[in-house]
C-alpha positions in Angstrom: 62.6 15.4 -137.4 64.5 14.2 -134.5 66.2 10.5 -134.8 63.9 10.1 -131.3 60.8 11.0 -133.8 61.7 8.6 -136.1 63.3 6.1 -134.3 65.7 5.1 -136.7 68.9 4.9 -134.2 66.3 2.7 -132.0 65.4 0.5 -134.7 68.3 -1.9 -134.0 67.4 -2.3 -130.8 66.0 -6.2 -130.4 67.5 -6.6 -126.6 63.7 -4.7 -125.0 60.6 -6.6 -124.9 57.2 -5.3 -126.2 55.8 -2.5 -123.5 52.3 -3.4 -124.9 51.5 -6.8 -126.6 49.8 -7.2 -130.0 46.5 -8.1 -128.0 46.3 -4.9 -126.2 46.0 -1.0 -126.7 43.3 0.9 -128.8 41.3 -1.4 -131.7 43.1 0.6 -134.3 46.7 -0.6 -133.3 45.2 -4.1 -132.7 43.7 -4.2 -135.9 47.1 -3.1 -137.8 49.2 -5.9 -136.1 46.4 -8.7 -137.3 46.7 -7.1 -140.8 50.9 -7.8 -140.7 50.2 -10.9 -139.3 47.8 -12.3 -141.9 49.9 -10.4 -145.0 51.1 -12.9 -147.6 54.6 -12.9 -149.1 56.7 -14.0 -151.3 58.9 -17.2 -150.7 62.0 -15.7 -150.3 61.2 -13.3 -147.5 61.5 -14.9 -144.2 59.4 -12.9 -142.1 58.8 -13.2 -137.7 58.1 -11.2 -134.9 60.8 -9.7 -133.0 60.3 -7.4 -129.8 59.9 -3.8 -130.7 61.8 -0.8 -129.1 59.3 0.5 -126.0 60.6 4.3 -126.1 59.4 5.4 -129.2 55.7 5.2 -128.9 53.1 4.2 -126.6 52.7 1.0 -128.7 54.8 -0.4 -130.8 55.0 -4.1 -132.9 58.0 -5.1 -135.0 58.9 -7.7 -137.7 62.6 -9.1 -138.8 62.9 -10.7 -142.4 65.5 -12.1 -144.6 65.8 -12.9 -148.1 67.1 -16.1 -149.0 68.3 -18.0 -152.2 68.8 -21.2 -150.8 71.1 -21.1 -148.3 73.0 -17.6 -149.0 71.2 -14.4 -147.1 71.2 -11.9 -149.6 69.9 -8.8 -147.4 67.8 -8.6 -143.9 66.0 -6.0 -142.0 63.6 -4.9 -139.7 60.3 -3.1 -139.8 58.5 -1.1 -137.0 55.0 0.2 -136.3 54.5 2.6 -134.0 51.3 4.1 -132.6 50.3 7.2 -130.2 46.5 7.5 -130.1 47.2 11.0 -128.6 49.0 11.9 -132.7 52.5 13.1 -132.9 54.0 16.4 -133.8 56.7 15.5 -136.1 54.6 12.5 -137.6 51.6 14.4 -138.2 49.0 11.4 -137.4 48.8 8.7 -135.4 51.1 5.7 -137.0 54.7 5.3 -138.0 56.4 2.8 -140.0 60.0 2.7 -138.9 62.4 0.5 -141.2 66.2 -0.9 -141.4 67.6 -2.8 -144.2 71.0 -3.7 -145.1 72.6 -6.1 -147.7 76.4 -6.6 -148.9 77.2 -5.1 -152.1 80.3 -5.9 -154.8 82.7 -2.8 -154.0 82.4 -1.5 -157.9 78.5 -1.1 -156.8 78.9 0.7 -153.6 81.1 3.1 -155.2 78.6 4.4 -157.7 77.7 7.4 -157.0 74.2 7.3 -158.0 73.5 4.4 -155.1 72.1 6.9 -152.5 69.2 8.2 -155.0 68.4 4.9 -156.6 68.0 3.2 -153.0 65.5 5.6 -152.0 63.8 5.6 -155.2 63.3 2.2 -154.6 61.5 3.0 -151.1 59.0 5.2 -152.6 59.0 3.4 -155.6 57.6 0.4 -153.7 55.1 2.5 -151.8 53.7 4.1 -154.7 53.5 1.2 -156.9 51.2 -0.7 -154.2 49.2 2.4 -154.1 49.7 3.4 -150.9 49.5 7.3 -149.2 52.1 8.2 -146.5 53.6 11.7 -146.0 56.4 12.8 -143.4 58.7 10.5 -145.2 62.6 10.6 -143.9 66.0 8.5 -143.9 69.3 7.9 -144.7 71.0 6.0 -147.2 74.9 4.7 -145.8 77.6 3.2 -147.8 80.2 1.0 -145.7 83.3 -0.4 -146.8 86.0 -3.1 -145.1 89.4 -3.6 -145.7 91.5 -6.3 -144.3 95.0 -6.5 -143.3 97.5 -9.1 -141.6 96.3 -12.2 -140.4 92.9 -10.9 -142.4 94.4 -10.0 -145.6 93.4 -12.3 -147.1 89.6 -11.8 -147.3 88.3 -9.8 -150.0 86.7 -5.8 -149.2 83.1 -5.8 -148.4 80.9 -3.4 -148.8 77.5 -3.1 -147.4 74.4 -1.0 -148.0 71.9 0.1 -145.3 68.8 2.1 -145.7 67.4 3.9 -142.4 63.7 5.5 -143.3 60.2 6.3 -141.3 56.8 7.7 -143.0 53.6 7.9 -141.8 50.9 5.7 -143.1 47.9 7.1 -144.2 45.0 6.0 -142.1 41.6 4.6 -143.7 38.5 3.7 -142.0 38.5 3.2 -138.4 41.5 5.1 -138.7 43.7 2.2 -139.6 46.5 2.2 -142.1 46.9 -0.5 -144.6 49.9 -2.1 -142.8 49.4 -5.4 -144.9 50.2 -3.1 -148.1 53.0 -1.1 -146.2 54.5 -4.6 -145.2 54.3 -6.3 -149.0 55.9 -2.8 -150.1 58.8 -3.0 -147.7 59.3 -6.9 -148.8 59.3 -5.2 -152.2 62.6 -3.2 -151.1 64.4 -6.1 -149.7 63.6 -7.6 -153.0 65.6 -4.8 -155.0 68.0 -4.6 -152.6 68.7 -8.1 -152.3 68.4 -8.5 -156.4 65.4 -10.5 -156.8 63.5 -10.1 -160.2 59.5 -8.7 -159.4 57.6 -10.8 -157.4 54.5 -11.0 -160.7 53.8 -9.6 -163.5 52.9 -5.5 -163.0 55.4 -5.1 -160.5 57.6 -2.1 -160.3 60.9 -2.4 -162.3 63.9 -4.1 -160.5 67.7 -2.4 -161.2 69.7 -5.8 -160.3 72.1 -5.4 -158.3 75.7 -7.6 -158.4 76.0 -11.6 -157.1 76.6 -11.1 -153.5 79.8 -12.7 -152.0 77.7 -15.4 -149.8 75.7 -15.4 -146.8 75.8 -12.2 -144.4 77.0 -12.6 -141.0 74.2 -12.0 -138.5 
């Protein structure tokens, strides 16, 4: 699928208001938002509106969160539903969920090889353990590294993780997805990638990830 499919170079986007507001288009994307809206989450996943990109879709609602421990931000992203009433080619239905997340990393963990396939593992593993159907799934799984030098030198590397994916819900009846599952599964990943131990007892395993360095610079 194109990146204009999926909307994953869009998804940083947070400079472009809403083209249609949570109170209007077709009662299927109406009644999606209200479900994000009335999903609850754990503590430590600070979750709020933000305006959502307006090329990708007809309609379109998005969410920011971060995952705090107190003061230190241990990983952030963003979350995008999309909807075309008319269906979509490369998404083969009506909805998309569109996500970004990124969190700082001790070097020795970026550098495992392994980091790429256990990060997405933990996308699908979140989706699957709430249940939920979805199909069309795609992303990208980047390692970044910093060095410093001169006047900088003495701050230590930093590496960072970011996970870029997009599926398509499955819809139920009325033909509305279960975005309040889709949205506690995502939370999930920002969980693992953030470190957190399971929300309750039955979650899905958690690989731990290193102590972060401190708070992320937004």
């Amino acid at each position: 699928m194109s990146d204009s499919a999926d909307g994953m170079d869009d998804v940083k986007d947070t400079e472009e208001a809403d083209r249609h507001s949570s109170t209007e288009g077709p009662p299927a994307f109406r009644a999606a938002v209200e479900a994000l809206r009335d999903c609850r989450l754990r503590p430590q996943v600070e979750v709020e509106p933000t305006p959502a990109p307006q090329r990708l879709a007809p309609y379109a609602y998005a969410l920011e969160a971060v995952v705090v421990d107190g003061e230190q931000e241990l990983a952030d992203g963003r979350l995008v539903l999309l909807h075309d009433p008319a269906g979509h080619d490369a998404w083969h239905g009506t909805f998309r969920m569109v996500t970004l997340v990124r969190a700082e990393l001790e070097p020795e963990m970026a550098a495992d090889p392994l980091l790429p396939e256990v990060c997405w593992s933990w996308l699908t593993g979140a989706l699957q353990a709430h249940g939920l159907g979805y199909g069309e799934p795609s992303g990208t799984i980047t390692r970044a590294s910093s060095h410093y030098f001169g006047g900088l030198a003495e701050r230590p590397a930093a590496s960072q993780i970011e996970i870029r994916a997009s599926w398509t819900p499955r819809e139920g009846l009325g033909g509305v997805p279960d975005t309040a599952s889709h949205l506690a599964s995502w939370c999930d990943l920002l969980a693992q990638v953030a470190g957190l131990p399971p929300a309750g007892p039955g979650d899905a395993s958690v690989f731990t990830l290193p102590q972060r360095r401190g708070p992320q610079s937004r």
